[in-house]
C-alpha positions in Angstrom: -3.4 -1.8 8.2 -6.2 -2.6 6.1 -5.5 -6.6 4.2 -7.9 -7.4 1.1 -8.1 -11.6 1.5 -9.2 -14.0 -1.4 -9.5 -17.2 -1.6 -10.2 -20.6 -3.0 -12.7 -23.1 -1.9 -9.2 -25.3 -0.4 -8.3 -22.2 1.4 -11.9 -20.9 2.8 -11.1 -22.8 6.5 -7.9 -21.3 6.4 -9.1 -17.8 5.6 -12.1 -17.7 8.0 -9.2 -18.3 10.8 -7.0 -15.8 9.5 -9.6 -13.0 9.1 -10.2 -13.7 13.0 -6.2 -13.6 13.5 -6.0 -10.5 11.6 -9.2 -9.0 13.1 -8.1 -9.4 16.8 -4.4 -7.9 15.8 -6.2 -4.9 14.8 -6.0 -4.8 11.1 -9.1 -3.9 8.7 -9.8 -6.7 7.0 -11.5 -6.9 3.3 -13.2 -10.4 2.3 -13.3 -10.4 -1.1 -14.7 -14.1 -1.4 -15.3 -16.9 -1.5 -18.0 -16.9 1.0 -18.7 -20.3 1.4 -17.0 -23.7 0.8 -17.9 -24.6 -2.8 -15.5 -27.4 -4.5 -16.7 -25.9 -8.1 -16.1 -22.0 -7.1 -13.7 -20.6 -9.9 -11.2 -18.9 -7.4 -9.5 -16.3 -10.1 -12.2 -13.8 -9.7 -11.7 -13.8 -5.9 -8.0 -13.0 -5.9 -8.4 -10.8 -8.9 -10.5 -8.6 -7.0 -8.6 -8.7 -3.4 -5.2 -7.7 -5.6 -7.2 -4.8 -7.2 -8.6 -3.8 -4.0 -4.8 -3.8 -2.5 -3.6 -1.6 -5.9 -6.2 0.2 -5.4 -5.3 1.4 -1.8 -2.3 1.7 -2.3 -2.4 3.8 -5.4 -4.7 6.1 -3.0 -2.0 6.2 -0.2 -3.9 3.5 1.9 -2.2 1.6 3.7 -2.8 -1.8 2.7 -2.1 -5.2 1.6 -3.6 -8.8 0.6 -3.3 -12.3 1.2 -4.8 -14.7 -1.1 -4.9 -18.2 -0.3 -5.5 -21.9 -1.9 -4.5 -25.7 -2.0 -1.2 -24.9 -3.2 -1.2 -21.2 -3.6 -0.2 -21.5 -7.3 -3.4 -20.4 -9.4 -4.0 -17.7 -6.7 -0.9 -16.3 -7.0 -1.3 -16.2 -11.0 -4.7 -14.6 -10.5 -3.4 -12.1 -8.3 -0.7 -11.0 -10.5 -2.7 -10.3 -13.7 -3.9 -7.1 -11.8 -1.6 -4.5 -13.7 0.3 -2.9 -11.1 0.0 -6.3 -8.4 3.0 -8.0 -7.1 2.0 -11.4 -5.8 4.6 -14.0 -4.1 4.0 -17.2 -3.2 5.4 -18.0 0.1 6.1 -21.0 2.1 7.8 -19.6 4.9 8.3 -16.9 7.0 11.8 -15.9 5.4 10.5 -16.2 1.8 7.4 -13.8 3.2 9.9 -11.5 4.7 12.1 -11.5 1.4 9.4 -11.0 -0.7 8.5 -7.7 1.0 12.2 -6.6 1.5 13.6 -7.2 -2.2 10.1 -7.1 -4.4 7.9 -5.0 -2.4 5.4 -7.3 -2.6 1.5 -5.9 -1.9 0.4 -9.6 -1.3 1.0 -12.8 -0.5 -0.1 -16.4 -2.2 -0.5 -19.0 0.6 -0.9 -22.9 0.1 -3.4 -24.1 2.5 -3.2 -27.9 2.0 1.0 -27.2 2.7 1.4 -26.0 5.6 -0.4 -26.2 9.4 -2.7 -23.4 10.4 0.3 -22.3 12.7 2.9 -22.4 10.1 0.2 -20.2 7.6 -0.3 -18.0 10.1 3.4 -17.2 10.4 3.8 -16.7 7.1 1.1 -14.0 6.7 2.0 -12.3 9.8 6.2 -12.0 8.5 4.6 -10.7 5.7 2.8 -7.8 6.9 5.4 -6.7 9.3 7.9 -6.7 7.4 8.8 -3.5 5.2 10.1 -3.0 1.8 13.6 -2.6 2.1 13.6 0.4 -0.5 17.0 -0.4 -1.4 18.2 1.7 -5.0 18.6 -2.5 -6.3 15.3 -2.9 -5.3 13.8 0.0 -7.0 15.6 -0.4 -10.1 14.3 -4.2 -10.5 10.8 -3.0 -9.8 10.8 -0.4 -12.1 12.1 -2.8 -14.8 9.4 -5.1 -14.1 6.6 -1.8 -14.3 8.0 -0.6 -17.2 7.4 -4.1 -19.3 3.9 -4.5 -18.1 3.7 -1.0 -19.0 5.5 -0.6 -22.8 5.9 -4.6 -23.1 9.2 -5.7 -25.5 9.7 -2.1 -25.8 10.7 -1.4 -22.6 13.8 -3.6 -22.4 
């Protein structure tokens, strides 16, 4: 599976790991930035671009999905979600990954850094990606909702 990772300067460790994790699990991974540790680095244009990238793919019939990661994983997972067509959940466990992917069908996930241990991050990201939308007709229906007001705004409801 190819993941598109962004991240801020609080989640650069963090991501450097997981892009070897990933890498050695066989999955194509995308680094969208940052590149370096930089305290001042303005993080939005990072996950802006990994959650383009992911609806990108997708919208191509790639295979994909992203990661974006920070302090708490809140402005990330803002960022992430003004990308029309992005679904972005924050998660701080692995059941609120798997979750997001079963009920939302998320594309990516927000990740807190500074929260959690290296282990606990990395079990996150992993429930995430191997867990599969549950395509339930509930599901769909909520999605489609959501779509259609990002879509047609007030008109829509």
């Amino acid at each position: 599976m190819k993941v598109h990772l962004g991240t801020d300067h609080a989640g650069f460790e963090f991501k450097e790991v997981l892009k070897a994790h990933l890498g050695e699990a066989g999955h194509q991974v995308v680094d969208h930035g940052a590149f370096e540790y930089d305290a001042l680095d303005d993080y939005p244009a990072f996950c802006i671009e990994a959650a383009q990238a992911v609806v990108d793919d997708v919208n191509d019939g790639v295979e994909a999905l992203g990661v974006v990661i920070g302090g708490s994983g809140n402005g990330e997972q803002m960022a992430a979600n003004k990308v029309k067509g992005a679904r972005t959940a924050l998660a701080w466990n692995p059941e609120i990954a798997k979750l997001a992917r079963q009920h939302n069908n998320a594309q990516i996930v927000s990740v807190g850094a500074r929260q959690l241990s290296e282990e606990e991050a990395l079990a996150i990201v992993d429930a995430f990606l191997a867990e599969p939308f549950s395509g339930d007709e509930r599901h769909e229906r909520r999605i489609t909702i959501m779509a259609d007001y990002e879509d047609k705004g007030q008109d829509a409801l």
